[in-house]
C-alpha positions as CSV (number, residue, x, y, z in Angstrom):
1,X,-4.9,-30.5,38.9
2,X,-5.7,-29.4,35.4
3,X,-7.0,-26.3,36.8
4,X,-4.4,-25.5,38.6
5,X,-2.0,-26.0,35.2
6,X,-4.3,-23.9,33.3
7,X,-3.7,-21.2,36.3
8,X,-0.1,-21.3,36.3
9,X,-0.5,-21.1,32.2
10,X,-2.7,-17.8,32.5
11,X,-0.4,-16.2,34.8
12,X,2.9,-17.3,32.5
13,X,0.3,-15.7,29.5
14,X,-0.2,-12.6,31.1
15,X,4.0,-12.2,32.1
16,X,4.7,-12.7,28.5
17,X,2.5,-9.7,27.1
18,X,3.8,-7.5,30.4
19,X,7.5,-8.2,28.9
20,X,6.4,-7.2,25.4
21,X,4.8,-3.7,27.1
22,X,8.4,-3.3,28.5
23,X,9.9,-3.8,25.4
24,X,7.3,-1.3,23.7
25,X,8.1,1.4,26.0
26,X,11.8,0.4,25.4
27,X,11.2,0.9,21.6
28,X,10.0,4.4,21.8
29,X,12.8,5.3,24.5
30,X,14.8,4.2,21.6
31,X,13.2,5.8,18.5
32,X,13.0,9.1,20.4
33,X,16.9,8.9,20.9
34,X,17.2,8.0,17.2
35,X,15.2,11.1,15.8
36,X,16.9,13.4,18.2
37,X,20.1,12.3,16.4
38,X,19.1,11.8,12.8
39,X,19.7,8.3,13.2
40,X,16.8,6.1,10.6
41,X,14.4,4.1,12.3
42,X,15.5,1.0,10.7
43,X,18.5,-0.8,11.2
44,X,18.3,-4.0,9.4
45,X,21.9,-5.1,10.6
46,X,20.1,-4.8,14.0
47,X,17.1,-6.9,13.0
48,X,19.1,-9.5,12.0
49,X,21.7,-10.1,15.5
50,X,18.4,-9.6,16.9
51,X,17.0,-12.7,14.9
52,X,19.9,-14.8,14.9
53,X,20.1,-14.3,19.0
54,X,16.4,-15.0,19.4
55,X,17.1,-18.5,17.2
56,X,20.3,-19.2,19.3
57,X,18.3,-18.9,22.6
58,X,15.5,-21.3,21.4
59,X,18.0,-24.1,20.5
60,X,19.5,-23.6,24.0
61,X,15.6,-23.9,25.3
62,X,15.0,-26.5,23.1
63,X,12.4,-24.7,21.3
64,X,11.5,-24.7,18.0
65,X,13.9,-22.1,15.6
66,X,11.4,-20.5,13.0
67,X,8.6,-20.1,15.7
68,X,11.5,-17.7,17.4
69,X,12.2,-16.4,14.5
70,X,8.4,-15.8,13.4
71,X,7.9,-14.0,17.0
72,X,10.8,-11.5,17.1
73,X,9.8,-11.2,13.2
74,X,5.9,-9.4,14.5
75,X,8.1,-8.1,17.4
76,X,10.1,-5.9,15.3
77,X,7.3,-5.1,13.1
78,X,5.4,-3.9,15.9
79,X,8.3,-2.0,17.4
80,X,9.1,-0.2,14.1
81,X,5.6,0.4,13.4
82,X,5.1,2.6,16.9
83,X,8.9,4.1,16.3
84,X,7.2,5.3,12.9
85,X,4.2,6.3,14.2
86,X,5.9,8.5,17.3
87,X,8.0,10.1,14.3
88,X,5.1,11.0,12.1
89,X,3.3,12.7,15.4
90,X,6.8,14.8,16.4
91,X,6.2,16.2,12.5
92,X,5.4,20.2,13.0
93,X,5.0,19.8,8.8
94,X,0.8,20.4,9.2
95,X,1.4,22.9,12.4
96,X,-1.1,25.6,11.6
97,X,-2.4,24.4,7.9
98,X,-5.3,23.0,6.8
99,X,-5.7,20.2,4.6
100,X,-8.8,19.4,2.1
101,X,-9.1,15.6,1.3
102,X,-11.8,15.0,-1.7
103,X,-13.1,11.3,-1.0
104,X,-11.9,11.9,2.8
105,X,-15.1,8.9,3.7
106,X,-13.3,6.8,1.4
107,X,-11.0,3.5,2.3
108,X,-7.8,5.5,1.0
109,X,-9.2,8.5,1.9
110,X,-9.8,8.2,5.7
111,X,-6.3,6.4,5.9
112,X,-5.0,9.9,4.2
113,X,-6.7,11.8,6.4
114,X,-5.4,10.4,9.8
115,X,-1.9,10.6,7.9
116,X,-2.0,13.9,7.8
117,X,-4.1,14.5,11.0
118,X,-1.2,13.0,12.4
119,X,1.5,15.4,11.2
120,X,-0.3,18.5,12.4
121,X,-2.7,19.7,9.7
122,X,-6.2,20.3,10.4
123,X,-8.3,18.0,7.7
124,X,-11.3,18.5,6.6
125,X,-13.3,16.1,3.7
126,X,-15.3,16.7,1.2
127,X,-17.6,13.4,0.4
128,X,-21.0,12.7,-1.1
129,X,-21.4,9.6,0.7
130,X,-23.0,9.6,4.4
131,X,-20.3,7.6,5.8
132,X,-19.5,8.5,9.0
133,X,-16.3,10.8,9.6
134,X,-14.6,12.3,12.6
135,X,-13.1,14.9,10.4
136,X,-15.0,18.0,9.4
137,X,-16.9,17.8,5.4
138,X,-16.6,21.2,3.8
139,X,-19.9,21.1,1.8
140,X,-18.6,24.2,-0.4
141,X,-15.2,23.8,-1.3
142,X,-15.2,26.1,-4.4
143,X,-15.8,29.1,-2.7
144,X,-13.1,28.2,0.3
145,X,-10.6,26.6,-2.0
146,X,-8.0,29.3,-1.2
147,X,-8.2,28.3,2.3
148,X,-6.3,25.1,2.3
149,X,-2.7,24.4,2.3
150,X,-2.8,21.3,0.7
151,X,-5.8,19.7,-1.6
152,X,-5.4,15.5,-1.9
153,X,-7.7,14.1,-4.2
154,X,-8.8,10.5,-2.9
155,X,-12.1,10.0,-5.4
156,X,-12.5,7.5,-7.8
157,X,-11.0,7.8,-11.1
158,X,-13.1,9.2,-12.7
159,X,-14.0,11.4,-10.1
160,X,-10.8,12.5,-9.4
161,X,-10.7,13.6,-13.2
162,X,-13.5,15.8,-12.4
163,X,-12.0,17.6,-9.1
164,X,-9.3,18.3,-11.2
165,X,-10.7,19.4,-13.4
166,X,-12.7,22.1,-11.3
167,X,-9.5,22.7,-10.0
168,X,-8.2,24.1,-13.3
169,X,-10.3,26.7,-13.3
170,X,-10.3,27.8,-9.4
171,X,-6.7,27.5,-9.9
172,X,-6.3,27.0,-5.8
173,X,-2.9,28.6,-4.0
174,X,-2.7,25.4,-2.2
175,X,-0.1,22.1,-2.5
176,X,-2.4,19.6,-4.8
177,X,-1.8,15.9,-5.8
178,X,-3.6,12.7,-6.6
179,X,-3.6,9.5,-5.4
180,X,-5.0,7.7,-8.3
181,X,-4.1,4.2,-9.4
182,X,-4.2,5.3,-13.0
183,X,-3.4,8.5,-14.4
184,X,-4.3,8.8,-17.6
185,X,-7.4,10.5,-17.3
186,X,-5.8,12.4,-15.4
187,X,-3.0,14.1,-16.6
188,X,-5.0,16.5,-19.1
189,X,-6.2,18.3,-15.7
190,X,-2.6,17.7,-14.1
191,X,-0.8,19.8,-16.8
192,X,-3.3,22.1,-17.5
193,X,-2.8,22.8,-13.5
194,X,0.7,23.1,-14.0
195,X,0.6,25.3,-17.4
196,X,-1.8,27.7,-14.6
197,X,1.0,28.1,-11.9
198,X,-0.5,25.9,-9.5
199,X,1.9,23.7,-7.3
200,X,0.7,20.1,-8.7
201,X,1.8,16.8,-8.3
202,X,0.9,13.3,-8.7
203,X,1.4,9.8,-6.3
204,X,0.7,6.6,-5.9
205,X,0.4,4.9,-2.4
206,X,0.8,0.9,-3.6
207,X,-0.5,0.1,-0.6
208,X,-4.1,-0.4,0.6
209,X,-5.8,1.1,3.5
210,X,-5.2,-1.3,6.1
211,X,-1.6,-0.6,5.9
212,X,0.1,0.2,9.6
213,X,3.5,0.1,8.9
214,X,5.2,2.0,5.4
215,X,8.4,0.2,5.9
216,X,9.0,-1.9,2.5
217,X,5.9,0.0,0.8
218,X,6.3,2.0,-2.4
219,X,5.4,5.5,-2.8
220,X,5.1,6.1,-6.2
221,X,5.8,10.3,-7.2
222,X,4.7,11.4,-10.6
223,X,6.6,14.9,-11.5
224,X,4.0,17.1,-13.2
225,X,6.8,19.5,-14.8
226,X,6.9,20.7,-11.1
227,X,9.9,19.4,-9.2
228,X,8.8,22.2,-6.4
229,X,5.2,20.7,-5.7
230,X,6.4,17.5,-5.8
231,X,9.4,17.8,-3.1
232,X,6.5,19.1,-0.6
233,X,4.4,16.1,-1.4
234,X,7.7,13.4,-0.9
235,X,7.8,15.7,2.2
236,X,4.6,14.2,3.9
237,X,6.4,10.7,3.7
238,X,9.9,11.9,5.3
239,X,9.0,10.5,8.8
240,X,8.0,6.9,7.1
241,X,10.0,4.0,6.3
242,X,8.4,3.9,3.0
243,X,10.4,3.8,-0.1
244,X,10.1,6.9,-2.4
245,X,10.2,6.5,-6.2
246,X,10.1,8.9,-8.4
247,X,8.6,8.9,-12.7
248,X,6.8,10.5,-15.4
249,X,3.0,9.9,-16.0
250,X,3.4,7.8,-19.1
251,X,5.8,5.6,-17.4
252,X,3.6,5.5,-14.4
253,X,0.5,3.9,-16.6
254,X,2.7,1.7,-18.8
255,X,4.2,-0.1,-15.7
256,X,1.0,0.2,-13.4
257,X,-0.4,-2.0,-16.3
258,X,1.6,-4.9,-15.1
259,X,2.1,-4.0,-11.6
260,X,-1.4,-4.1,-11.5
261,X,-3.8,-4.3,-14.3
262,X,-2.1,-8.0,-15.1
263,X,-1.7,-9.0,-11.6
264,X,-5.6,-8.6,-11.4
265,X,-6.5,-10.0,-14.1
266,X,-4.7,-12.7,-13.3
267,X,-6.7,-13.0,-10.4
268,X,-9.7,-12.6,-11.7
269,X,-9.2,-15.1,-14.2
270,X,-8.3,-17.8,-11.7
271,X,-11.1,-17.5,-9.1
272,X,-13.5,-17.4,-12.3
273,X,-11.9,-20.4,-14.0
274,X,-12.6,-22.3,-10.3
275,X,-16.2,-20.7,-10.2
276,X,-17.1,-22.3,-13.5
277,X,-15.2,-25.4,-13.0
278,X,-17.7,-27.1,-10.9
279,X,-15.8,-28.0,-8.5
280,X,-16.8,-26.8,-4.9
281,X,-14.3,-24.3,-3.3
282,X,-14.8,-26.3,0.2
283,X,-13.6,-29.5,-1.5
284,X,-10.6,-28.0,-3.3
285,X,-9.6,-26.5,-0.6
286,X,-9.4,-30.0,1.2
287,X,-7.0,-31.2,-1.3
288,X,-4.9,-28.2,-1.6
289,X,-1.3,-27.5,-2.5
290,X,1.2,-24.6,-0.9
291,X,1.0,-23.1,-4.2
292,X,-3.3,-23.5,-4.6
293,X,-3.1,-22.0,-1.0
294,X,-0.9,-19.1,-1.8
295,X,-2.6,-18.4,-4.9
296,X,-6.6,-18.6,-3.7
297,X,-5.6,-16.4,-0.5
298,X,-4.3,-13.6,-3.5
299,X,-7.5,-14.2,-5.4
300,X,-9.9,-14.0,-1.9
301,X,-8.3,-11.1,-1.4
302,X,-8.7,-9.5,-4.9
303,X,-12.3,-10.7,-5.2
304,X,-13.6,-8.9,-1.9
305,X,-12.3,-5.4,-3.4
306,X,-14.3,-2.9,-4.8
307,X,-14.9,-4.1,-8.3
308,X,-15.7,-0.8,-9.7
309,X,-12.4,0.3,-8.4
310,X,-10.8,-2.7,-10.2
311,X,-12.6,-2.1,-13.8
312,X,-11.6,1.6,-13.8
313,X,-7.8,0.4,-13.3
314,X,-8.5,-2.1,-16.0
315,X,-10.4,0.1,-18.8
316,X,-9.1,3.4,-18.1
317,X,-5.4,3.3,-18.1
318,X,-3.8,4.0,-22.0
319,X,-1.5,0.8,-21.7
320,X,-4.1,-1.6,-20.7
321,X,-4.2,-3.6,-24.1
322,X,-0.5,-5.2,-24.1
323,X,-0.6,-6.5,-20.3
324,X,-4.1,-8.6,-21.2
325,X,-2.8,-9.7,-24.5
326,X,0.5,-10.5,-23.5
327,X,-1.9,-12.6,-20.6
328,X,-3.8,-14.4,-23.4
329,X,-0.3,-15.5,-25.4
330,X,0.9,-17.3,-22.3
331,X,-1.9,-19.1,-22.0
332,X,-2.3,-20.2,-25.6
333,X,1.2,-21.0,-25.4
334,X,0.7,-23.3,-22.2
335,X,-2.2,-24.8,-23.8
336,X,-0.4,-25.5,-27.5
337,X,2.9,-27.0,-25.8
338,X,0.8,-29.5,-23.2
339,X,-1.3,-30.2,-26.7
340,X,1.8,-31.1,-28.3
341,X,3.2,-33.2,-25.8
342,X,6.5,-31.0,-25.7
343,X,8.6,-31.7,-22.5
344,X,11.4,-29.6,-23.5
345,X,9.4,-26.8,-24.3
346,X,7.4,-26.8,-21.3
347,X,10.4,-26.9,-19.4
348,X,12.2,-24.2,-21.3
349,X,9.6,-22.1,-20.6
350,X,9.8,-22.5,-16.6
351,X,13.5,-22.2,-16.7
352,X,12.9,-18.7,-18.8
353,X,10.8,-17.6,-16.3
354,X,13.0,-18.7,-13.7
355,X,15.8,-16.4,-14.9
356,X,13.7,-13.6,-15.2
357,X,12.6,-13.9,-11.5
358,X,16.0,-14.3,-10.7
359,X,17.2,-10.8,-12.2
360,X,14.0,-9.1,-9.6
């Protein structure tokens, strides 16, 4: 008997992920018809009948609400991811250019690389790791600089700086941007590369490399007195979901301080305070909170990244020194208020923050 439930649950399996293949090949039927008529892939009056049906139906089924909601929730994000994917692939943007990505063997850099793979443009890397690639590595890019439509630097920092600054003086014909987290030491090559007549611009994917779907993720595009160069680079990201913003250098590394020097910090700060605490992280985690949860899967995350990365973000950027010392005031402040027993004060300072978030 239990074997033949467990049959009849297989089979009830397998005709649930056959109806989600129909409704993939349904999505692209749909996201075809919507780029023939300039229609944008996202529709979020359309997510939301979609939801509020999908909740209706389960309370008529007796199921529970938020795991409808939760499933047509990965449904949609699936859906839109392969609608944005098909739209990226019907790009003729690359058709017959070639595309050099410095640090192609990299994390960011291989996700760059099948980006613009995707759109048409033959990519090749240039990378002095032995990591494998399925892209071609130009071993000598000075002397074939000229040959490339578009240059992306995906090095390290300091690296990067480097390229750059090679650049200057091959002064290539070619689109060329950035992708560094921090630009200021950067931006000595970037205008000198400008100042030279070479079409130069600057972004910022906040995103990491495991990213499928741009919808709701930033592109950050840094104008290096060269509105030209970068309209061809917000041109790459026309066929995403992603959200475009647009600011100077110095505004770029002021904010980025917060965005993310502080947030990592933060981070770091926590998973070290635990680490010295004493306490084992098994045995916390058996008498965790939603908010100890939330906050240990952030610093897991942040603690399995490439620290290197994370020091160059924190000791390279100009604005670093407000965001950490701003960091060590609150704390102080937490500390001196619980010291002195003040209630109100404590409480003022919640509701302060409160109103901030509120105004996000």
């Amino acid at each position: 008997m239990l074997e033949e439930l467990r049959a009849r649950l297989s089979k009830v399996d397998q005709q649930i992920l056959e109806l989600i293949a129909q409704r993939q090949s349904l999505v692209q039927e749909i996201g075809a018809t919507k780029q023939s008529a300039g229609i944008p892939t996202r529709d979020f009056a359309r997510e939301k009948r979609v939801i509020d049906n999908a909740r209706a139906h389960a309370e008529k089924l007796g199921l529970p609400l938020a795991m409808a909601e939760d499933i047509m929730h990965r449904l949609i994000e699936v859906s839109l991811q392969r609608q944005e994917q098909d739209r990226i692939a019907r790009s003729t943007l690359g058709t017959d250019q070639k595309a050099l990505v410095f640090g192609g063997a990299g994390k960011m850099g291989v996700w760059l690389s099948d980006f613009l793979a995707s759109q048409g443009f033959a990519v090749e890397i240039v990378d002095l790791s032995d990591q494998p690639s399925p892209f071609v590595r130009c071993d000598d890019w000075q002397s074939r600089v000229d040959e490339f439509d578009l240059l992306a630097v995906c090095a390290p920092i300091t690296a990067s700086a480097s390229i750059l600054g090679e650049m200057v003086r091959l002064k290539p014909r070619g689109l060329i941007f950035d992708i560094a987290s921090i630009k200021s030491p950067l931006r000595q090559s970037l205008r000198a590369l400008s100042d030279a007549g070479c079409r130069v611009t600057s972004i910022h994917p906040m995103f990491g490399p495991d990213t499928q779907l741009l919808s709701g993720r930033h592109v950050i595009f840094c104008d290096v007195d060269n509105p030209a160069a970068m309209a061809a680079a917000k041109a790459l990201f026309d066929g995403t979901m992603a959200e475009q913003v647009e600011m100077g250098l110095e505004d770029h590394d002021r904010m980025v301080a917060y965005v993310l020097g502080l947030s990592h910090a933060l981070n770091i700060a926590f998973f070290t305070a635990l680490r010295e605490s004493g306490e084992a992280a098994g045995h916390l985690a058996e008498l965790s909170s939603t908010t100890f949860d939330a906050q240990l899967a952030v610093a897991r995350a942040v603690s399995r990244d490439n620290p290197y990365m994370y020091f160059e973000i924190q000791s390279l950027n100009d604005y670093r020194q407000a965001p950490l010392h701003s960091l060590q005031d609150a704390l102080g402040r937490i500390h001196e208020l619980i010291q002195r027993d003040d209630r109100e004060g404590f409480a003022r300072l919640m509701q302060l923050g409160e109103q901030y978030l509120a105004n996000r």
